[in-house]
PDB file with one MODEL, atoms N, CA, C and O in Angstrom:
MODEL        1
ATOM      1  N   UNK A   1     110.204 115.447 113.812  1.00  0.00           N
ATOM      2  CA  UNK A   1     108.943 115.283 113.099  1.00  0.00           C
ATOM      3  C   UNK A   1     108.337 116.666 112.827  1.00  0.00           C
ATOM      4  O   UNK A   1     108.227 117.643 113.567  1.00  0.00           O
ATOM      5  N   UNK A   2     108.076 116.522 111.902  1.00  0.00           N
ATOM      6  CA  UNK A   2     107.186 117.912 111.219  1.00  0.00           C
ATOM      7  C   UNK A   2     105.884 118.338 112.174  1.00  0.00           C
ATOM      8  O   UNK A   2     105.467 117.319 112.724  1.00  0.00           O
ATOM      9  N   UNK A   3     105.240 119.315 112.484  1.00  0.00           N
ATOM     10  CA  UNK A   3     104.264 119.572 112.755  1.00  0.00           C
ATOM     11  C   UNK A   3     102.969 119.595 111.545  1.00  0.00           C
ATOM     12  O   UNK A   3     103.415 119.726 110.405  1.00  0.00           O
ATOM     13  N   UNK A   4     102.056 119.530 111.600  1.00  0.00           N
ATOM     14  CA  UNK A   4     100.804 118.876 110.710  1.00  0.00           C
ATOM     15  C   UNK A   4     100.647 120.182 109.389  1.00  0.00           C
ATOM     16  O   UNK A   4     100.192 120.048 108.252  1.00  0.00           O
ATOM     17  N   UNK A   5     101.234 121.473 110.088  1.00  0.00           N
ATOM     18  CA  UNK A   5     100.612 122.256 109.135  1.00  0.00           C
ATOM     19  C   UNK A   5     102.301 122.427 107.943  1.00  0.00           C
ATOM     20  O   UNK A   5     102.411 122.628 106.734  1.00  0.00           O
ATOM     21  N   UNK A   6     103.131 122.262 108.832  1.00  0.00           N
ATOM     22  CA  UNK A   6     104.719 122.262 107.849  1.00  0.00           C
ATOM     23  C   UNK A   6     104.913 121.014 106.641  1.00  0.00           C
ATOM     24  O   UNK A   6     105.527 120.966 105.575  1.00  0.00           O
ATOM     25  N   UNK A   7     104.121 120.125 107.343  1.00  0.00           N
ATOM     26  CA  UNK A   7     103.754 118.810 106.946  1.00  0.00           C
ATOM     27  C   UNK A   7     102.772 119.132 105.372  1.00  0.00           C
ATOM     28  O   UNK A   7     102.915 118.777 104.202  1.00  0.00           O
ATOM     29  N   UNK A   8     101.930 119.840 105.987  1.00  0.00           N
ATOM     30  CA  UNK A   8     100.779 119.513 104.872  1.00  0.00           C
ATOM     31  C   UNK A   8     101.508 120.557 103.823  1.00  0.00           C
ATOM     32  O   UNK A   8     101.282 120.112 102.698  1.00  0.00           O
ATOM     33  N   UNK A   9     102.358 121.867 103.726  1.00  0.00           N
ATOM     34  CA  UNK A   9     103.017 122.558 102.978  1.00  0.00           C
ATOM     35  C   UNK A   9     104.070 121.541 102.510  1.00  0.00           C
ATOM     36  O   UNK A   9     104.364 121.933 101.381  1.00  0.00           O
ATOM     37  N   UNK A  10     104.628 120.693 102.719  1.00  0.00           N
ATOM     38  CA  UNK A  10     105.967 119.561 102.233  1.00  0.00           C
ATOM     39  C   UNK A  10     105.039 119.035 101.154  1.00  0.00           C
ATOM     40  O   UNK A  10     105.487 118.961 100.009  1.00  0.00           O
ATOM     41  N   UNK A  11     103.901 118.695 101.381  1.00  0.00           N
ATOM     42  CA  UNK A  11     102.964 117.523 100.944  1.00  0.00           C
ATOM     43  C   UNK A  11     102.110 118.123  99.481  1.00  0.00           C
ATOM     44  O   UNK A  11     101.930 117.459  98.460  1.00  0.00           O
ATOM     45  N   UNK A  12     101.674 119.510  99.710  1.00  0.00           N
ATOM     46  CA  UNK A  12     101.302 120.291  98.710  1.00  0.00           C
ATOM     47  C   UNK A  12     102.204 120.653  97.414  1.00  0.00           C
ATOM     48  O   UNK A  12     101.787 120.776  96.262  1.00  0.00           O
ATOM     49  N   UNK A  13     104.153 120.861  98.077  1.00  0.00           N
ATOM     50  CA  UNK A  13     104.401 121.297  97.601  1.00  0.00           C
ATOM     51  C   UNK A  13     105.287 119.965  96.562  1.00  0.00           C
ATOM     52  O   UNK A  13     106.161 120.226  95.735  1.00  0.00           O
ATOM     53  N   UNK A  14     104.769 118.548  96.896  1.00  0.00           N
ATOM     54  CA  UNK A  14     105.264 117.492  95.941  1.00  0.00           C
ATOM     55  C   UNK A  14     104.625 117.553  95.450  1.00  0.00           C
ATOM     56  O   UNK A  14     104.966 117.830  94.300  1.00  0.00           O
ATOM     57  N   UNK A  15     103.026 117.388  95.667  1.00  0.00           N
ATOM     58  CA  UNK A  15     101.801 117.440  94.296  1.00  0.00           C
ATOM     59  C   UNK A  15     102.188 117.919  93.307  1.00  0.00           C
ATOM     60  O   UNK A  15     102.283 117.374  92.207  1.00  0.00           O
ATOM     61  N   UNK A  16     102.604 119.615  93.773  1.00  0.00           N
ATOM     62  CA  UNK A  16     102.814 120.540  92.758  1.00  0.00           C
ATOM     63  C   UNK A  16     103.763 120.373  91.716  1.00  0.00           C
ATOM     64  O   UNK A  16     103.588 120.629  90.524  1.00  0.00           O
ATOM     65  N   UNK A  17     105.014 119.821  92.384  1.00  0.00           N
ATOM     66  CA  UNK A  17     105.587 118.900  91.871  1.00  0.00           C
ATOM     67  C   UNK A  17     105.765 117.843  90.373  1.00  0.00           C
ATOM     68  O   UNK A  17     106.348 117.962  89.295  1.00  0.00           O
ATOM     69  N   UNK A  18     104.952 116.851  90.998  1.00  0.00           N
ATOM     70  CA  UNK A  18     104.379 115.548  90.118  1.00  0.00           C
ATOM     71  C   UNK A  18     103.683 116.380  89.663  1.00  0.00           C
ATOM     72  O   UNK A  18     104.655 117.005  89.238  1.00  0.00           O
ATOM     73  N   UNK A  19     102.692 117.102  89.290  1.00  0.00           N
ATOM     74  CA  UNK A  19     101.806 117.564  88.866  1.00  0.00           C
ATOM     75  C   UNK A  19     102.500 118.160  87.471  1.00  0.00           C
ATOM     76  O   UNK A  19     102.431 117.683  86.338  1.00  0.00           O
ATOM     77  N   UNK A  20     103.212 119.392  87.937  1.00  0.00           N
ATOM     78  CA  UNK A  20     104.365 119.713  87.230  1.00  0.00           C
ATOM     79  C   UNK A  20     104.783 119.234  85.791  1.00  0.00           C
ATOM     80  O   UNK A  20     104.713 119.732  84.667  1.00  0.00           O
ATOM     81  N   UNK A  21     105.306 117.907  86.377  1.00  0.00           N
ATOM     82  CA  UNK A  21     106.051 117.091  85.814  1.00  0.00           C
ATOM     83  C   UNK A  21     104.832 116.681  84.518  1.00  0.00           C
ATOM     84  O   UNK A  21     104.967 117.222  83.420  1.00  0.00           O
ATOM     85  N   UNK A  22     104.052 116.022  84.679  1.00  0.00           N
ATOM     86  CA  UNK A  22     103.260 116.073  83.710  1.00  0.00           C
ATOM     87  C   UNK A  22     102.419 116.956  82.921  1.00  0.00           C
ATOM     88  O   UNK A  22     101.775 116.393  82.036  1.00  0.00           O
ATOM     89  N   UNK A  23     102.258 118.409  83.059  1.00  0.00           N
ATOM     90  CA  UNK A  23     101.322 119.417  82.402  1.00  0.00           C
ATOM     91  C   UNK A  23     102.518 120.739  82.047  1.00  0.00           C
ATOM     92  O   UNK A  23     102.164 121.888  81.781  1.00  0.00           O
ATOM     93  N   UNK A  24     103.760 120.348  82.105  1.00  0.00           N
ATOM     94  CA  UNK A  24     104.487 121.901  81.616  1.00  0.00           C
ATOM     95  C   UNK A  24     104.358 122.428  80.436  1.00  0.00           C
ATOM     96  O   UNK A  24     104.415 121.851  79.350  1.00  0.00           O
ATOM     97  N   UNK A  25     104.225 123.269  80.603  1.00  0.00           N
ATOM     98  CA  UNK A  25     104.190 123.940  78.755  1.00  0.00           C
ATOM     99  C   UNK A  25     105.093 124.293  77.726  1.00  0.00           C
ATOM    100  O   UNK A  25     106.140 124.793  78.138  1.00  0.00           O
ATOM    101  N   UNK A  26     104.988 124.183  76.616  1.00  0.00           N
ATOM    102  CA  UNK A  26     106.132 123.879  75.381  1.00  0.00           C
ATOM    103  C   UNK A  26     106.017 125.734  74.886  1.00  0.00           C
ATOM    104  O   UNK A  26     104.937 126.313  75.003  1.00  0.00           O
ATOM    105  N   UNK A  27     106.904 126.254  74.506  1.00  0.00           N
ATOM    106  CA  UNK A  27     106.649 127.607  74.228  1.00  0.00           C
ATOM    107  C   UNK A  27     107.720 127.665  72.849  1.00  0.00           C
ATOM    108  O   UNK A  27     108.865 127.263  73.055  1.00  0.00           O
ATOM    109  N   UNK A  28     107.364 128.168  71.416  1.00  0.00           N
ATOM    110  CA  UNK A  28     108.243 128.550  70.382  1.00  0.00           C
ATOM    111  C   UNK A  28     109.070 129.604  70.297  1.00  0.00           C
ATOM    112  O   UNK A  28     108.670 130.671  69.830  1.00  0.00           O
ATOM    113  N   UNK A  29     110.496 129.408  70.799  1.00  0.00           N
ATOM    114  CA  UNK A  29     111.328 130.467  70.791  1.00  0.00           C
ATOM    115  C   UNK A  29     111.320 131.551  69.719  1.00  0.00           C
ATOM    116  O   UNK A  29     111.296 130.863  68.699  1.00  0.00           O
ATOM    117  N   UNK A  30     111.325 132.838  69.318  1.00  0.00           N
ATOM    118  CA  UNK A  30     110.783 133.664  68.556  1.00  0.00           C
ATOM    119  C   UNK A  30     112.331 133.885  67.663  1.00  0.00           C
ATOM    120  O   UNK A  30     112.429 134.563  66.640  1.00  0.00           O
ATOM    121  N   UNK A  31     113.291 133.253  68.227  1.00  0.00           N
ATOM    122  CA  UNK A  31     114.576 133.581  67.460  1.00  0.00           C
ATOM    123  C   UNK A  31     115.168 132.605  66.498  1.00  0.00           C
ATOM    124  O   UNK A  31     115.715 132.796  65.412  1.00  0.00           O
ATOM    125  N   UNK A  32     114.853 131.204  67.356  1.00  0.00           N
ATOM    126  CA  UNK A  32     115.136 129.968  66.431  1.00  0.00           C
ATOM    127  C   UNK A  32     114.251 129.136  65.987  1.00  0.00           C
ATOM    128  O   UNK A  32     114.589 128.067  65.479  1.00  0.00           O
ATOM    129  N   UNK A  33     112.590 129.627  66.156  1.00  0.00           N
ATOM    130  CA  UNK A  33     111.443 128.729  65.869  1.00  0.00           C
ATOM    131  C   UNK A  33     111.817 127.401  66.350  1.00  0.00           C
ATOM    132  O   UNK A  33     111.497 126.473  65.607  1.00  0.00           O
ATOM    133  N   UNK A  34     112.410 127.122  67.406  1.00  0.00           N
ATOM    134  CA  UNK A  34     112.360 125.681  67.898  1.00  0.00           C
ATOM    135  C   UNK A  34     111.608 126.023  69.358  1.00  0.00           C
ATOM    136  O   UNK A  34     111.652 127.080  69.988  1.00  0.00           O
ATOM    137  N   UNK A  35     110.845 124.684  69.715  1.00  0.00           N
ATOM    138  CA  UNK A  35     110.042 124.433  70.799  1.00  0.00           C
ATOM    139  C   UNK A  35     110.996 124.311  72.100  1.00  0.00           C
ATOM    140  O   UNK A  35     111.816 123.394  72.096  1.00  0.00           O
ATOM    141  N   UNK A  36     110.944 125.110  73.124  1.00  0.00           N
ATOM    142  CA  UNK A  36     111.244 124.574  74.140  1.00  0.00           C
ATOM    143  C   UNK A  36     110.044 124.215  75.221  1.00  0.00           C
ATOM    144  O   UNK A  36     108.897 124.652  75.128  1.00  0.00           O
ATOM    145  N   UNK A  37     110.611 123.177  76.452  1.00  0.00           N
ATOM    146  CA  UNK A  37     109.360 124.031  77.772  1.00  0.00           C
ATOM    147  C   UNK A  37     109.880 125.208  78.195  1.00  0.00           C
ATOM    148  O   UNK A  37     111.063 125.547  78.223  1.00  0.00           O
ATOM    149  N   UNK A  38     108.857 125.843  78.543  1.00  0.00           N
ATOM    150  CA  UNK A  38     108.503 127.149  78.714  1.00  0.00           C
ATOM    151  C   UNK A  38     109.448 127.428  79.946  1.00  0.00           C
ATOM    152  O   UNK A  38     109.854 128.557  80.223  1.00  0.00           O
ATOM    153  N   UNK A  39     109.695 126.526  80.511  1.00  0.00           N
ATOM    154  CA  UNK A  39     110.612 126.568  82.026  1.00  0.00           C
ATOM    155  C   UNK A  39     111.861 126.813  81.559  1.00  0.00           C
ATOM    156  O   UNK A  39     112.746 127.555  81.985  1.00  0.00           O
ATOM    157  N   UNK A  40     111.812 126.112  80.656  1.00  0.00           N
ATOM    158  CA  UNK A  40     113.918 126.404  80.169  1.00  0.00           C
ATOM    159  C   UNK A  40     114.069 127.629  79.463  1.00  0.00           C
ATOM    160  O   UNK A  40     115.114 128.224  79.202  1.00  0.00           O
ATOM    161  N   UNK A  41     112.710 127.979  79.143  1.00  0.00           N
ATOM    162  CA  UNK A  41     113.087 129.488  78.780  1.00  0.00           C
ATOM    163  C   UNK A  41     112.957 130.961  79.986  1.00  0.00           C
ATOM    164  O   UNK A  41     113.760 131.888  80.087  1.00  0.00           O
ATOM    165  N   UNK A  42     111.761 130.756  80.721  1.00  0.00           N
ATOM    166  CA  UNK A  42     111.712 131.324  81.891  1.00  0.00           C
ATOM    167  C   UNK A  42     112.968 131.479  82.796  1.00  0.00           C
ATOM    168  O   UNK A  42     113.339 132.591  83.173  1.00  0.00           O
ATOM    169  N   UNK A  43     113.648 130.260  83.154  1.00  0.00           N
ATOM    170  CA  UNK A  43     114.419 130.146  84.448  1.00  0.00           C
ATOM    171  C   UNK A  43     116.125 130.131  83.384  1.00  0.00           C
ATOM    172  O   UNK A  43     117.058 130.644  84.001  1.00  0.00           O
ATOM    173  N   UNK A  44     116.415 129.700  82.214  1.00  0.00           N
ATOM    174  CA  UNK A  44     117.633 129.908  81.514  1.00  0.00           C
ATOM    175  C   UNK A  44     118.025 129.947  80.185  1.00  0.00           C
ATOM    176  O   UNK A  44     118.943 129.373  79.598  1.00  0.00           O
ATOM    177  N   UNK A  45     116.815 131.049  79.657  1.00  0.00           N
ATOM    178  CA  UNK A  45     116.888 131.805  78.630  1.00  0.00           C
ATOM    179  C   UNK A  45     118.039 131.952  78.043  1.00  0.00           C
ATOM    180  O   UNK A  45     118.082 131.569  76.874  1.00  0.00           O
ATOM    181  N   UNK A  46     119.515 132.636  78.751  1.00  0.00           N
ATOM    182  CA  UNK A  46     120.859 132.854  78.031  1.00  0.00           C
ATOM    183  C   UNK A  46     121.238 131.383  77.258  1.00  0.00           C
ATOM    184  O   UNK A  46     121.588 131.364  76.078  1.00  0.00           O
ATOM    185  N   UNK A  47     121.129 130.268  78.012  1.00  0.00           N
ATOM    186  CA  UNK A  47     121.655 129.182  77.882  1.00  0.00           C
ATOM    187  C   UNK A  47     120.785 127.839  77.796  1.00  0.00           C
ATOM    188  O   UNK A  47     121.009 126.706  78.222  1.00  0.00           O
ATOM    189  N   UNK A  48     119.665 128.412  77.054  1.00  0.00           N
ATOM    190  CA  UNK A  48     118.564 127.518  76.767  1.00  0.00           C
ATOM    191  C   UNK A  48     118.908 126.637  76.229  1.00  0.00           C
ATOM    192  O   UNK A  48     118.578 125.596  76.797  1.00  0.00           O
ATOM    193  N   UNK A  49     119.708 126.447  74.925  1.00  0.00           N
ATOM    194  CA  UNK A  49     119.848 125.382  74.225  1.00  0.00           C
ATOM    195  C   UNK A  49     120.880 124.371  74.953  1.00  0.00           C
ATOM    196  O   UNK A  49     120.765 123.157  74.784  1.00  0.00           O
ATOM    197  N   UNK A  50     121.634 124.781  75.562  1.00  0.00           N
ATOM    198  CA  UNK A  50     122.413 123.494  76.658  1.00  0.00           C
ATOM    199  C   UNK A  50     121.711 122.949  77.522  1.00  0.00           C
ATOM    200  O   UNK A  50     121.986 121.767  77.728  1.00  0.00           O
ATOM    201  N   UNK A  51     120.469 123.616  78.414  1.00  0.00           N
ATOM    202  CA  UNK A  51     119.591 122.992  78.717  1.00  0.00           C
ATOM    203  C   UNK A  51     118.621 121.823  78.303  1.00  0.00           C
ATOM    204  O   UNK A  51     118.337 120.718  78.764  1.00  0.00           O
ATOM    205  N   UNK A  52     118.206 122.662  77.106  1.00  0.00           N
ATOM    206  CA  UNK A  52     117.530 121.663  75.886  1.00  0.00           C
ATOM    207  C   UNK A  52     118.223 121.040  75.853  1.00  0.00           C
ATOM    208  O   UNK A  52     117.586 120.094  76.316  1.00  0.00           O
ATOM    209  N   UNK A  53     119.146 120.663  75.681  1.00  0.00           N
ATOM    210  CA  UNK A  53     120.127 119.265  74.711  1.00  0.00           C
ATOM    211  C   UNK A  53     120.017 118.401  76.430  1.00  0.00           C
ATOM    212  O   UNK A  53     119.409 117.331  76.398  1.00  0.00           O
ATOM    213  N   UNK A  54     120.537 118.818  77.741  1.00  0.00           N
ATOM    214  CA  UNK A  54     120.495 118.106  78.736  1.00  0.00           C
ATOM    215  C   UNK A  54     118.919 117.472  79.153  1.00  0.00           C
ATOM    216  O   UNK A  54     118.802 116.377  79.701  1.00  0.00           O
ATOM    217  N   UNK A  55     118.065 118.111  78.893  1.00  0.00           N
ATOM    218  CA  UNK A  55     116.557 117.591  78.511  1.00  0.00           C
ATOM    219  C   UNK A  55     116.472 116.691  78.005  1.00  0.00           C
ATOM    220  O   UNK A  55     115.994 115.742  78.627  1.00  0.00           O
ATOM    221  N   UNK A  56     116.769 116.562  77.011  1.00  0.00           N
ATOM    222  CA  UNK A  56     116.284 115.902  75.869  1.00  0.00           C
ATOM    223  C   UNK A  56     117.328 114.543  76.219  1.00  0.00           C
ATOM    224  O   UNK A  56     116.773 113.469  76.453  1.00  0.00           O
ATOM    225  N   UNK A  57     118.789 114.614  76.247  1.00  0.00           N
ATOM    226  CA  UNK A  57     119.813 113.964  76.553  1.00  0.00           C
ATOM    227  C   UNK A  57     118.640 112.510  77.839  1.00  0.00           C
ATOM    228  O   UNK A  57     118.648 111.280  77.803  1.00  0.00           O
ATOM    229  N   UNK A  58     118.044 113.238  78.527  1.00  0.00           N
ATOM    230  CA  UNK A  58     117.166 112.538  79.413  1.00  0.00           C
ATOM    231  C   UNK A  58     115.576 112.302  79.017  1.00  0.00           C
ATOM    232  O   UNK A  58     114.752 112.270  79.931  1.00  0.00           O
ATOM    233  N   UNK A  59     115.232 112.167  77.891  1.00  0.00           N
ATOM    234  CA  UNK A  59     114.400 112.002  76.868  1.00  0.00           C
ATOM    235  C   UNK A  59     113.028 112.345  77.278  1.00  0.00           C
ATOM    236  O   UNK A  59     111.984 111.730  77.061  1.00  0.00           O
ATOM    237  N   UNK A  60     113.358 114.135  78.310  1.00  0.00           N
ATOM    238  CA  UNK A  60     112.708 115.193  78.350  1.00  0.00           C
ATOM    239  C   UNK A  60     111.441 114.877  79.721  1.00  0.00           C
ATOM    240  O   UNK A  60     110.314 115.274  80.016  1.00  0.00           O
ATOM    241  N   UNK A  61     112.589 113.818  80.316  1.00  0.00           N
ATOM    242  CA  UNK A  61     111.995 113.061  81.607  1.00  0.00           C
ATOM    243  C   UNK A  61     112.561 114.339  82.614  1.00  0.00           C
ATOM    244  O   UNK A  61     113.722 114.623  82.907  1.00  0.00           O
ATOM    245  N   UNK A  62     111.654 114.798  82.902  1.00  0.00           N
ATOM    246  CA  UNK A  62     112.033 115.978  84.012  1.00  0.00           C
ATOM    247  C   UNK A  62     112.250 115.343  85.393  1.00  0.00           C
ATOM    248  O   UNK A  62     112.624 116.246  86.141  1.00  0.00           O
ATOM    249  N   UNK A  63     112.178 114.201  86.037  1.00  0.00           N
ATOM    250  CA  UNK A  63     112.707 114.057  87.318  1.00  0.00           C
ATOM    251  C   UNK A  63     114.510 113.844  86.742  1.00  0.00           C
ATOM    252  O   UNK A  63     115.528 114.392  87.163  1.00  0.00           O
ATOM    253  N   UNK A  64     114.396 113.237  86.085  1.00  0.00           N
ATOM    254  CA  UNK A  64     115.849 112.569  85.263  1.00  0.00           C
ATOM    255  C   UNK A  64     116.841 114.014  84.894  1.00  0.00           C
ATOM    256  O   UNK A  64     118.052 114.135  84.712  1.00  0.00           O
ATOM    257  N   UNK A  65     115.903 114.832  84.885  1.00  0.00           N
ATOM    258  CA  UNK A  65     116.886 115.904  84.213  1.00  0.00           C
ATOM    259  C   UNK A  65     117.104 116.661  85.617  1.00  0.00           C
ATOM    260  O   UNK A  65     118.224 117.119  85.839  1.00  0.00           O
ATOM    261  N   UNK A  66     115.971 116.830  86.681  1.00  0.00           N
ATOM    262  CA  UNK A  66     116.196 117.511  87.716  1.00  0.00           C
ATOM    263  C   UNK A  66     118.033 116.580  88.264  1.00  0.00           C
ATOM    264  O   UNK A  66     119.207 116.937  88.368  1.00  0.00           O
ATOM    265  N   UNK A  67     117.273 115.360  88.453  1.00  0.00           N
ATOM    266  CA  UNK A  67     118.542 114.848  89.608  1.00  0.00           C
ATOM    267  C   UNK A  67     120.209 115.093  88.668  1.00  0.00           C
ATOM    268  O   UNK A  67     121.300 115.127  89.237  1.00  0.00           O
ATOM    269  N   UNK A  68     119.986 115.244  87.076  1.00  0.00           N
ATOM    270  CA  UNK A  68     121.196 115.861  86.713  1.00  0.00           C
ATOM    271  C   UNK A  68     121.819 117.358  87.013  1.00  0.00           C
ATOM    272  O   UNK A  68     122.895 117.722  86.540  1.00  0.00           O
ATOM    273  N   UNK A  69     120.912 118.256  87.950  1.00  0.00           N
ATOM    274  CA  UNK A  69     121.557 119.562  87.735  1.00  0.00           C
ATOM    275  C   UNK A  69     122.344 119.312  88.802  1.00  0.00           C
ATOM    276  O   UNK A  69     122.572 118.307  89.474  1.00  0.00           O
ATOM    277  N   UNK A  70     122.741 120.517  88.820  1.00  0.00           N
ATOM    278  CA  UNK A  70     123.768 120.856  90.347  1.00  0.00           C
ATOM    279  C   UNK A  70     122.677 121.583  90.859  1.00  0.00           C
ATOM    280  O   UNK A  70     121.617 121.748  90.256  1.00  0.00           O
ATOM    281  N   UNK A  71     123.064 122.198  92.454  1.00  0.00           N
ATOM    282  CA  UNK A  71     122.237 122.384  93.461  1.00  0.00           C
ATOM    283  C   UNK A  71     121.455 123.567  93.196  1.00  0.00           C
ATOM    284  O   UNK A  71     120.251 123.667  93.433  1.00  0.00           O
ATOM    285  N   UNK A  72     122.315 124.608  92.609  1.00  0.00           N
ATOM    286  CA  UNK A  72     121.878 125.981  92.520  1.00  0.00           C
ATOM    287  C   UNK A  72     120.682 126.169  91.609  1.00  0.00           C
ATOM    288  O   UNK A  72     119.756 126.943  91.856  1.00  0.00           O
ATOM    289  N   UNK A  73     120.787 125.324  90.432  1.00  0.00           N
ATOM    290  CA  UNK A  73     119.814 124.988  89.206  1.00  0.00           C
ATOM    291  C   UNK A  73     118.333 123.958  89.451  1.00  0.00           C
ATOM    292  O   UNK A  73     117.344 123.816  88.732  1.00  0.00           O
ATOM    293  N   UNK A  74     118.635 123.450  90.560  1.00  0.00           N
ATOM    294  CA  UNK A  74     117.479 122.711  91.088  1.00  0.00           C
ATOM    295  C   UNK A  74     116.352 123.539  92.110  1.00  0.00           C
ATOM    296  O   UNK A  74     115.121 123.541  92.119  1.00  0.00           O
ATOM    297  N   UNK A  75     117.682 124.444  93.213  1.00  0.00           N
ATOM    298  CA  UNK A  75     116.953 125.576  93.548  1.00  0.00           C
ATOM    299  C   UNK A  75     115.860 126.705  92.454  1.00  0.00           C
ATOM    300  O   UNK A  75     114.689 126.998  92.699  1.00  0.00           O
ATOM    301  N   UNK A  76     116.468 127.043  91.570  1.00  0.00           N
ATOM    302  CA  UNK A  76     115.639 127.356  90.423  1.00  0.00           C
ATOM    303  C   UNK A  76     114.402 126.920  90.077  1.00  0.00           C
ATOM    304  O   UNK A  76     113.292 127.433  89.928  1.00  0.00           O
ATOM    305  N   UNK A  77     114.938 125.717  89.977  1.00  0.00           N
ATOM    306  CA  UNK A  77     113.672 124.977  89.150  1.00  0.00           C
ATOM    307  C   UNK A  77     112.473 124.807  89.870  1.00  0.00           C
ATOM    308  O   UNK A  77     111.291 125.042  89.619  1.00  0.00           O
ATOM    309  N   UNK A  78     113.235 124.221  91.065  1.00  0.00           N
ATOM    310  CA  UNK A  78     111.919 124.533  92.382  1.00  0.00           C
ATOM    311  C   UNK A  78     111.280 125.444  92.619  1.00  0.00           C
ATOM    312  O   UNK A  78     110.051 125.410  92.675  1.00  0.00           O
ATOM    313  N   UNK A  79     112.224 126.802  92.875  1.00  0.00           N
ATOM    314  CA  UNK A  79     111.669 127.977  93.057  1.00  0.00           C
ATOM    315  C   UNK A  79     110.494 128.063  91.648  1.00  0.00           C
ATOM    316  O   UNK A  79     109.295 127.995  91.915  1.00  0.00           O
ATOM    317  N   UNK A  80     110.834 128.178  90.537  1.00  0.00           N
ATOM    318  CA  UNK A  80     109.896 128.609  89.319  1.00  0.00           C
ATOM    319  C   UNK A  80     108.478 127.894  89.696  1.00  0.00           C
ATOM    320  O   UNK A  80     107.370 128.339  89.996  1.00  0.00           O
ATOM    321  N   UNK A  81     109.171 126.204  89.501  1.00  0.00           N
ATOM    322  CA  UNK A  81     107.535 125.677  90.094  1.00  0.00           C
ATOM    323  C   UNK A  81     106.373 126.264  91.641  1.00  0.00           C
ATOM    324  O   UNK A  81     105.170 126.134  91.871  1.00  0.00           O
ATOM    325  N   UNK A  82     106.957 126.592  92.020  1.00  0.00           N
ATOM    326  CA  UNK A  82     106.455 126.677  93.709  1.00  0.00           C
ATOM    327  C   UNK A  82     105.862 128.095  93.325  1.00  0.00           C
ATOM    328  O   UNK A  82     105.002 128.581  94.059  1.00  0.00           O
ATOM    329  N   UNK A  83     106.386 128.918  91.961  1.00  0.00           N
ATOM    330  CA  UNK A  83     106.432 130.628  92.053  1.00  0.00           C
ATOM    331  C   UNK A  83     105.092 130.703  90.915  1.00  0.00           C
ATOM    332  O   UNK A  83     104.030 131.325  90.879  1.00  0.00           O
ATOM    333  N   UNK A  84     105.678 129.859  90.167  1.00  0.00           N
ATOM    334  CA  UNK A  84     104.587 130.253  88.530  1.00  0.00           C
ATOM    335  C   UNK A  84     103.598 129.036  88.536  1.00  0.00           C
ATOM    336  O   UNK A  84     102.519 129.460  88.122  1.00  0.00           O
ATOM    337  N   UNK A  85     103.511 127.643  88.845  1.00  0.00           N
ATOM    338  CA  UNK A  85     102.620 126.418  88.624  1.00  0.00           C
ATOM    339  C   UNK A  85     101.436 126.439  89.446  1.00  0.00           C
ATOM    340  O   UNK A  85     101.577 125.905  90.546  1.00  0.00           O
ATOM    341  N   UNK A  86     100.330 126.913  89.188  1.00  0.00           N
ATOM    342  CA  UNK A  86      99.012 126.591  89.949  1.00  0.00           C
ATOM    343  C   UNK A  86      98.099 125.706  89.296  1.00  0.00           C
ATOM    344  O   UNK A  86      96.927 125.836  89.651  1.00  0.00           O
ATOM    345  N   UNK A  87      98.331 124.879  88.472  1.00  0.00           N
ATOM    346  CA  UNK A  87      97.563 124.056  87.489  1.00  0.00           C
ATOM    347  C   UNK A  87      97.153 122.588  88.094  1.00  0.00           C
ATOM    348  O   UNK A  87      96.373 121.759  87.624  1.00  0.00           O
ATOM    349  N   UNK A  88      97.918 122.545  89.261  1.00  0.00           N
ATOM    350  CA  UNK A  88      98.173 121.279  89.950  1.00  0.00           C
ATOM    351  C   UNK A  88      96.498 120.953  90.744  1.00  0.00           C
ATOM    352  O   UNK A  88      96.014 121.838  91.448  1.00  0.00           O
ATOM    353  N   UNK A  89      95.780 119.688  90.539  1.00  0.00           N
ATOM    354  CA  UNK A  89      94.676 119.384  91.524  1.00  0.00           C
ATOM    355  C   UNK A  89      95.253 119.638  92.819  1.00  0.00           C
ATOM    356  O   UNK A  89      96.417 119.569  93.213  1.00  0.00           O
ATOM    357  N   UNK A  90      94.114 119.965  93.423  1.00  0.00           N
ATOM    358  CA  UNK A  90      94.463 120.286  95.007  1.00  0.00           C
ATOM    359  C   UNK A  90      94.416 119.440  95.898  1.00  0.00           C
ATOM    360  O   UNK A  90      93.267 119.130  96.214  1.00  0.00           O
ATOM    361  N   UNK A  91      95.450 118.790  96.592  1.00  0.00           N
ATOM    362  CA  UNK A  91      94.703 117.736  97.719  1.00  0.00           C
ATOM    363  C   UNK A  91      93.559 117.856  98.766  1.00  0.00           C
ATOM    364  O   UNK A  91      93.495 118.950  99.326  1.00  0.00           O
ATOM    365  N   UNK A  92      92.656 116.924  99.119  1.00  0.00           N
ATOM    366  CA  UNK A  92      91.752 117.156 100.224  1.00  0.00           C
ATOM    367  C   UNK A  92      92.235 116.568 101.340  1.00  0.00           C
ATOM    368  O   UNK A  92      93.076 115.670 101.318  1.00  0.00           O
ATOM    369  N   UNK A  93      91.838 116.943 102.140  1.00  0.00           N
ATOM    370  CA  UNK A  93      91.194 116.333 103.417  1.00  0.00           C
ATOM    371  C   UNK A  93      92.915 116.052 104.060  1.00  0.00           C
ATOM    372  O   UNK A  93      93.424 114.952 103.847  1.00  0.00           O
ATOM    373  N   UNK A  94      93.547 116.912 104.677  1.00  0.00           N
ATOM    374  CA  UNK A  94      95.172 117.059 104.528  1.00  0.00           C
ATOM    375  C   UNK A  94      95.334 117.098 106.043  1.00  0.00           C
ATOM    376  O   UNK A  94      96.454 117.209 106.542  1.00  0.00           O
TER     377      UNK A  94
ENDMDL
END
């Protein structure tokens, strides 16, 4: 069992999460004027558009697209959220 304060960091860091998931931002690539989120350009810029297409392939449902990566790419994705997302409401009373 977790201790209360490892606990309440697990707990913050799903908000951030879900939170995530609904408020990411769309950014216009400056080379192909097409929209990506801003994450697929941040975290895999070289290989954005295979991303995009696996996005979209999951009709840009980001839990759907997470549980498609492999491990290393989920590490990523996590890391970016946990590194760059503060937009998330804050929980109380934890």
């Amino acid at each position: 069992m977790l201790n209360k304060e490892n606990r309440n960091e697990e707990i913050n860091a799903m908000n951030k999460l879900i939170s995530f998931n609904f408020n990411f931002n769309w950014k216009k690539d400056i080379e192909t004027n097409i929209y990506y989120p801003k994450f697929i350009l941040d975290i895999w810029n070289d290989d954005k558009d295979f991303f995009l297409e696996k996005f979209q392939k999951f009709d840009f449902n980001l839990v759907r697209f997470y549980c498609e990566l492999d491990n290393n790419n989920k590490i990523n994705l996590l890391s970016y959220i946990l590194d760059n997302y503060n937009s998330e409401i804050p929980l109380k009373n934890l």
